[in-house]
N, C-alpha and C positions, 0 to 999 in steps of 0.2 A: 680460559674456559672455552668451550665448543660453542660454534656459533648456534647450532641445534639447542644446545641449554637453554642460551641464553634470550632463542625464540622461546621455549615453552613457559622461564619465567619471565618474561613479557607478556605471554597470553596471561596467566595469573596476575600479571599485577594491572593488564587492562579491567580484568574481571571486579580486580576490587574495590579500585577505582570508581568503576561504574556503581557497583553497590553500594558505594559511598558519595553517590549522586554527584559525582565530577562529570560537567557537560563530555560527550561523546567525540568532539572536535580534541578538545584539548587533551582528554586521557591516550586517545590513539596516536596522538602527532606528540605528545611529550615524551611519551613510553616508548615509542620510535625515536626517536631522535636521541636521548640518553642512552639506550641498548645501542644503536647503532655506533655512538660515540666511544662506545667501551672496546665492539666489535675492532673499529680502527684504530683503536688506539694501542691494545697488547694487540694489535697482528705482527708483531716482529717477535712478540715476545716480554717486550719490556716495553712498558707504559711512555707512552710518549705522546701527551695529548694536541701539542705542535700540528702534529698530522693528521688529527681526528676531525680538527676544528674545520678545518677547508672541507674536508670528503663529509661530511655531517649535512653542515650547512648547503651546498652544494646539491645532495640527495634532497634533500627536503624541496629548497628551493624550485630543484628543474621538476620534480615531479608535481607537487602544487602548481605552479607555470601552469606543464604541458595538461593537465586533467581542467583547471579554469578556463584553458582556449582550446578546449577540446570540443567539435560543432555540433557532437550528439547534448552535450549538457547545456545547450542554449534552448531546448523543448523544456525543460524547469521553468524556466518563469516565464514561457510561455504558456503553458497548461495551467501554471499558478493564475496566472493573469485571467486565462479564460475562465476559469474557477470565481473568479473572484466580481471579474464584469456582467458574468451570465445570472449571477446569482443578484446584482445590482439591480439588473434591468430585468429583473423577475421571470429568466425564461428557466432557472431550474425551481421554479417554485410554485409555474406553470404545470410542469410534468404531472406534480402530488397532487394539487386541484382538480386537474383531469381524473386520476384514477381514482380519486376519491369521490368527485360526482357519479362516475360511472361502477362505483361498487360498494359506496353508503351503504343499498341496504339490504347487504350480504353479512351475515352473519361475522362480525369481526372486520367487515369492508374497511374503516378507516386504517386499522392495523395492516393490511394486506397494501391500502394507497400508499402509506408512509415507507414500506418497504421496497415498492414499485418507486416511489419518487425518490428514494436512496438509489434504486441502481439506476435513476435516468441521472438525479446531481452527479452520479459516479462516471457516468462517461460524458461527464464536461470537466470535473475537477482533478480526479485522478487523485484527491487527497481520502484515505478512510477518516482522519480526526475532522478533515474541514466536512466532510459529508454530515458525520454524527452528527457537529456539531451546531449546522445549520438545519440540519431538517429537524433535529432534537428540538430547537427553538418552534420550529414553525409545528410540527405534528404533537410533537408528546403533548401539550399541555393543553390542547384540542381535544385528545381522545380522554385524559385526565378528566374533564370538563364536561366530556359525555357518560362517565360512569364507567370508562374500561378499569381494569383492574389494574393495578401501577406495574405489575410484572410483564404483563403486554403489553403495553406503552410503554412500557421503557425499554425492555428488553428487543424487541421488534424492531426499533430504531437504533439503535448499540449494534444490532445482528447486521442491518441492515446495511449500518454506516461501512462495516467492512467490504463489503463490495466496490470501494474504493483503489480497494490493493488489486483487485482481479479483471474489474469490467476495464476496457480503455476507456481514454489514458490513464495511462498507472505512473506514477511518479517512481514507485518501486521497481518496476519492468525497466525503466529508465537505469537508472542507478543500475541494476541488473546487470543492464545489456552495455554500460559501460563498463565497468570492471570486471566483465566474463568476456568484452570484445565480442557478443553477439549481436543478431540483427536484432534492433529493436521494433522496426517495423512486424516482421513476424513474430516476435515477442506480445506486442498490442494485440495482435489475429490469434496467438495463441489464447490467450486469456478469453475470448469471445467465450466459447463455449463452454467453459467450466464455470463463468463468470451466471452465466445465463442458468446453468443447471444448479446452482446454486440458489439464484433467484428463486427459481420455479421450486425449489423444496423450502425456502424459508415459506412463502406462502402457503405450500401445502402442511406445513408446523401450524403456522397460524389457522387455518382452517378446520383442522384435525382437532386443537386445543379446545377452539371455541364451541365444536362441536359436541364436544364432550364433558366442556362446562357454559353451556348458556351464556351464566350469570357473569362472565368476567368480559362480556362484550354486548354492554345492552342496545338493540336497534335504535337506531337513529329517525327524532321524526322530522332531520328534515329532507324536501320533495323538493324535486328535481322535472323540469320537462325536457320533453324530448331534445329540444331546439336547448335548451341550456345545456346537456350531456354535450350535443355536438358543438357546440361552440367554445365549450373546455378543450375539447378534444382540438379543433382547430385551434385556439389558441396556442397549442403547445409544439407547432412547427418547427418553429425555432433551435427547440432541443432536438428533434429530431433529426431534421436537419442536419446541426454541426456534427451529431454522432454518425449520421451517414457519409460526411464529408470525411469523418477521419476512418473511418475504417473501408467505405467503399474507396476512397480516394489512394488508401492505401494498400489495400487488395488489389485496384485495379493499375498500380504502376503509374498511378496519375500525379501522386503523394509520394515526398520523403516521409516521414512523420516528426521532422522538425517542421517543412513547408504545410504539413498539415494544421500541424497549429500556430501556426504563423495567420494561415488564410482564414484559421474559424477565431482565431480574437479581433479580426481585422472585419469578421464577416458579424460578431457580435457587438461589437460598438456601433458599427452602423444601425444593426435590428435596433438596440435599445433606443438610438438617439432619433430614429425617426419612429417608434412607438412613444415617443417622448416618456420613456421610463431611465432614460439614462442623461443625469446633469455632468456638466464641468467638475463638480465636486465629486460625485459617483464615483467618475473616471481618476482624479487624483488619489481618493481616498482608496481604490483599486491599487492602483500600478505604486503607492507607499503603503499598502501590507504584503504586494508581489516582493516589492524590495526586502523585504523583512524575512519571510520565510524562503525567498529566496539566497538571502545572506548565510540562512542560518543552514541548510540544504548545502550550501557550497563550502562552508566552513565542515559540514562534517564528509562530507568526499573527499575536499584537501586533507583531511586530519586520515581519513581512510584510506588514500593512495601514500601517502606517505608511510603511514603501517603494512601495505603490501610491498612495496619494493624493500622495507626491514625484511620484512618476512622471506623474501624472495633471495635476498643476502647474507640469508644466516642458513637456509637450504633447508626448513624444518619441514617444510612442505614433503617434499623427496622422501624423508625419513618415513613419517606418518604412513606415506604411499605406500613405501616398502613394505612397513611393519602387517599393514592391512594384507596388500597382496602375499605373501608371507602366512597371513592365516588365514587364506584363501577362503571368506564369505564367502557365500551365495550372493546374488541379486538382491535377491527380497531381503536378506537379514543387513545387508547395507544398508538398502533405504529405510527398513523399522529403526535401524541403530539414528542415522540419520533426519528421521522424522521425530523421534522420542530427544535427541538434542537441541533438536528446531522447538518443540514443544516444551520443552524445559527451560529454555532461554525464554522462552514468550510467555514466561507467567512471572518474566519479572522485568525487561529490557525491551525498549522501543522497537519495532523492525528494520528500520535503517541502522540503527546501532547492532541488532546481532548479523544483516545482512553485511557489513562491512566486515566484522569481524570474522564472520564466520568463511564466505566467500575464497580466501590465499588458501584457506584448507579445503574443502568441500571442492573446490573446481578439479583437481589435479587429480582428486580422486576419483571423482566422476568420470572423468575423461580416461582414466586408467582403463575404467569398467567399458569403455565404448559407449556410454548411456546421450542418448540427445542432450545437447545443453539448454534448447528452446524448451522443449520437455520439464527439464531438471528443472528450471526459470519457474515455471507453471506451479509446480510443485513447491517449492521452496516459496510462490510469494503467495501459495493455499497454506501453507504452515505457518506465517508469518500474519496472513489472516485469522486466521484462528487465535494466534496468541493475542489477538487484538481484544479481544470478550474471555479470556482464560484466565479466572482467578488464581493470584491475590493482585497481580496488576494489569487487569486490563483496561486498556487506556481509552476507550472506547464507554469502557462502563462510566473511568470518573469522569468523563467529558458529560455524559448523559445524566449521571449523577450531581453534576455542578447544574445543569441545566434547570434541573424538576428541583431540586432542593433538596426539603425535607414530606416532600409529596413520596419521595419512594427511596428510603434508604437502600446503601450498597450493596447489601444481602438480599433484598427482597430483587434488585438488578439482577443479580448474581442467578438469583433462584429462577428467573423464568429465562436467562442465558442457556440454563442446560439445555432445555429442548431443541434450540436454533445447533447448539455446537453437536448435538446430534447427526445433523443432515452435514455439517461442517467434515465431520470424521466421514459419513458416508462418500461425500465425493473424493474425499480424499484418496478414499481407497479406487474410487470407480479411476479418479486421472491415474493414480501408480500403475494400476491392473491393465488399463488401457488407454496407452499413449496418443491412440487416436484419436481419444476426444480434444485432445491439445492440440493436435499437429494437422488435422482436418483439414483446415481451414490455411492456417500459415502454408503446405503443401501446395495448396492449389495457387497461391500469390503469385501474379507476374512477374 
């Protein structure tokens, strides 16, 4: 059989695999590894599996290796870690206190804080589920408690939590810019402003909504002085802070963005332990759930590099390329084709899981077209956002939904998600239409 076949039944039987809830590590590295094995074994012709068994194991082996001690994947559990210590020693939880003394009593202000304190948790964690899923705890069941309506409280935070994948660090820009071999430092810079303009229209959702229905964000009485507003506001230096150190440190050539987050977990255990907000246990109970989602992070990359160098050896990639260039799209009807497969994949498959898969295909063709891969990055991990709140699985929803309960069923999630995925599709098109707003910033890095 041709190696090209027998990449595309592979793509099929990762696919079904996956709908049949087989974890992401194992479906990509078994289905690789079996295909591969077949690959070498009739290459003379006649089956001879003697000689598949070495070259198999072999393939697998060096490429797991060389991707595990690879010095860009050591920002994983570094950014985990920060994620996990910032949030111990309360300086992302700082962030939402701040904006929500300083916007109480605005019309929907608590909804508008929980969103703002998603995109500050987001550029310390880098995770969208661990965003959701912490501020979910801290906000929803606050504005619950105040009489918001369960479709803004929930949804506002679900919306919110995605800002994980875009604002730095992005644990998906990671992953990204390892298997596309781009810079990841300008990957982080990319995301800045799409990350930000995003921001700025979930709040203007929120504000538009409330405006137009009162009732589903009653004023809050409670009062705040002056000296209390700004002493939130100081208190939340600390976030500020480390998100100035990774992105000016890395704008200004002063930062790898491993050394970046190397210097702000090192620079957050200090803050928490002399705010005395951060114990011995704090710090264990951190660095063994770093190890954890760190395990599981690396297990699906090895299972992920191991299905690209399949991929890479069976030449389906080349094929696809030809067949495309051959029917000579446009630009724009690429990336629609392309964005509508990102979107279809993300209403039912995690985004590390379609990003791995998708990636052995999607690069070789992008790069055909001449299109930026920093760019492409940007776009791909706004599509990937998106699938995060896109029914029937959006994973963001049942995180938020595990959270509140039976205070606001899935649907009634679902139902006030439309409005945020609104502004989700607007930027979309504003970053495809123009590349500037991605490349701004990464352009100007030293």
């Amino acid at each position: 059989m041709d190696p090209s076949t027998i990449g595309m039944i592979a793509f099929a039987a990762v696919l079904i695999l996956l709908a049949l809830r087989v974890p992401i590590a194992f479906a990509l590295a078994s289905v690789a590894m079996i295909a591969t094995f077949f690959i070498f074994a009739f290459r003379t012709g006649t089956f001879m599996p003697e000689r598949a068994l070495n070259a198999t194991t072999s393939m697998a082996f060096s490429n797991a290796f060389d991707l595990i001690h690879s010095y860009n994947l050591s920002m994983i559990p570094l950014f985990v870690a920060l994620g996990h210590v910032a949030y111990r020693a309360e300086i992302t939880t700082k962030i939402y206190y701040a904006a929500k003394v300083w916007l109480t009593k605005l019309p929907g202000g608590v909804a508008m804080a929980s969103v703002m304190g998603c995109g500050g948790f987001s550029a310390i964690t880098g995770s969208s589920i661990a965003c959701a899923s912490t501020m979910g705890r801290i906000c929803t069941p606050e504005m619950l408690r105040m009489g918001y309506d369960n479709r803004l409280a929930t949804a506002s935070v679900a919306a919110g939590g995605t800002l994980g994948s875009l604002i730095p660090p992005s644990v998906l820009f990671i992953i990204y810019g390892i298997f596309t071999e781009t810079s990841i430092s300008k990957l982080f810079l990319a995301g800045v402003l799409p990350g930000l303009l995003t921001l700025a229209g979930f709040i203007l959702v929120i504000a538009i909504w409330v405006w137009r229905n009162p009732e589903i964000a009653p004023p809050s009485d409670e009062m705040y002085t002056s000296k209390e507003r700004w002493d939130a506001a100081i208190a939340a230096w600390p976030a500020v802070m480390l998100f100035l150190v990774i992105i000016g440190g890395i704008y200004g050539g002063i930062f790898t963005a491993t050394e970046a987050a190397a210097v702000c977990v090192v620079a957050t255990v200090l803050i928490g332990v002399f705010q005395r907000k951060l114990t011995a246990r704090d710090l264990w109970d951190s660095f063994k759930e770093t190890c954890v989602q760190t395990a599981a992070i690396f297990f699906i990359a090895a299972g992920a590099k191991i299905f690209v160098a399949f991929i890479a050896l069976t030449g389906v990639a080349p094929v696809i390329v030809n067949a495309v260039t051959a029917a000579d799209p446009s630009v724009f009807l690429l990336m629609v084709c392309i964005a509508l497969i990102y979107l279809l994949l993300g209403m039912f498959l995690d985004p590390i899981g379609i990003m791995v898969l998708t990636l052995p295909l999607m690069i070789p063709l992008v790069e055909g077209y001449g299109l930026d891969l920093i760019w492409f990055g940007v776009v791909v991990i706004k599509l990937l956002e998106i699938g995060l709140i896109t029914p029937p699985v959006g994973l963001n929803v049942f995180v938020i939904a595990n959270v509140v309960g039976k205070d606001a069923p899935i649907d009634r999630i679902f139902a006030g998600i439309a409005r945020f995925l609104s502004v989700d599709v607007l930027v979309l098109i504003l970053i495809m239409s123009f590349p500037i707003i991605s490349l701004l910033i990464p352009n100007g890095m030293q």
